[in-house]
Residue, then its C-alpha position, 0 to 999 in steps of 0.5 A: x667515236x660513238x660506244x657501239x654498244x649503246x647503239x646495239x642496245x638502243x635498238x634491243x629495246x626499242x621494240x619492247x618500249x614500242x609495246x610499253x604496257x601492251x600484252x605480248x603474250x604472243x610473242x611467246x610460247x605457250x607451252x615452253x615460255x620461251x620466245x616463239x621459233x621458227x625455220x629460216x626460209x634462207x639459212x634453214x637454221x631455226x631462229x627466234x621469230x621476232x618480226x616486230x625485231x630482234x629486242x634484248x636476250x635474242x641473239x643474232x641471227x648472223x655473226x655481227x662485227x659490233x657484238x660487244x662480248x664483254 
């Protein structure tokens, strides 16, 4: 049986080796630091804007069933 864990994070960091050495600047807020929101056109929650993918220290947008708590 595979550790979902290591599935899931395989996948957060993927995005962020995709940019290795590249400037990413844009994916944050200029003036909070934080990474960049917007308004979900189908939930209408405000998310994380990450179109390039959800990557490590962004949660989910919807509850998962292999979310690791521990």
């Amino acid at each position: 049986m595979k550790d979902t864990r290591l599935n899931v994070a395989g996948e957060l960091v993927k995005p962020l080796i995709e940019v290795a050495g590249k400037d990413i600047s844009h994916w944050f807020d200029k003036e909070t630091g934080d990474v960049k929101r917007w308004v979900d056109p189908v939930t209408n929650l405000t998310t994380y804007y990450v179109p390039q993918g959800r990557f490590v220290g962004i949660p989910a947008n919807a509850p998962l069933s292999n979310f690791a708590t521990s």
